[in-house]
N, C-alpha and C positions, 0 to 999 in steps of 0.2 A: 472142527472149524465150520460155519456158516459155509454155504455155499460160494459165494464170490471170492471170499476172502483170502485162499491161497493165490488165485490168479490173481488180485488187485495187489497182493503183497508181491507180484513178482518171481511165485516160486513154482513159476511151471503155466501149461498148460492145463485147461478140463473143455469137457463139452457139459455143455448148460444153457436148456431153454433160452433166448432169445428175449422170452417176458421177460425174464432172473435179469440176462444180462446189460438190457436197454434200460437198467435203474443204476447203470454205472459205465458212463460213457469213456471212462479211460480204457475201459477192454477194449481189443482189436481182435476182429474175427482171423483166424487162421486157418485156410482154406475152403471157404465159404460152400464154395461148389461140391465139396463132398460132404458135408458135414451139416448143412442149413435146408438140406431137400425134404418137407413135408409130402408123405405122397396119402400116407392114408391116418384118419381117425379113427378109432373104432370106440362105439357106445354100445357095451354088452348091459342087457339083461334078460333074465332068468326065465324064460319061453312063458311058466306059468303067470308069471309077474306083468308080463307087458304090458299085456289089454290095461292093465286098472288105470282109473284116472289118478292118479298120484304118479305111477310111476311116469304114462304119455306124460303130464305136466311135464316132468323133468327133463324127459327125452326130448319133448321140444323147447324148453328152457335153452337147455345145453344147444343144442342145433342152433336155434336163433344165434346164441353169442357165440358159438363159431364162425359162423356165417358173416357176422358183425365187423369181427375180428381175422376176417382169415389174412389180411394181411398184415395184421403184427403175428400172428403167428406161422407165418411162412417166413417172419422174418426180412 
């Protein structure tokens, strides 16, 4: 089954990104304080890969929309 779909059918609990579940406002967070705490991102790549420009593109692609975003995604 899709992601949401057992909890929106009522058949339990899950944990599930915050993005996922703010596309369906009948969910209710269930202990928010243990379970909503973003504390770290991590963007790996490959030591010899970094330097290139494609890859920085990305790395700071990704950065900016975290950054954008960090509070839908702190939830």
């Amino acid at each position: 089954m899709p992601t949401a779909t057992t909890a929106r059918a009522g058949l339990g609990i899950r944990a599930m990104s915050c993005l996922v579940a703010a596309d369906y406002p009948e969910l209710v967070r269930v202990a928010p304080q243990k379970l909503s705490s973003l504390s770290d991102l991590w963007l790996l790549a490959h030591p010899d890969l970094v330097e290139l420009p494609a890859v920085r593109a990305v790395i700071g692609f990704v950065t900016d929309c975290v950054r954008e975003d960090r509070v839908r995604l702190r939830g």
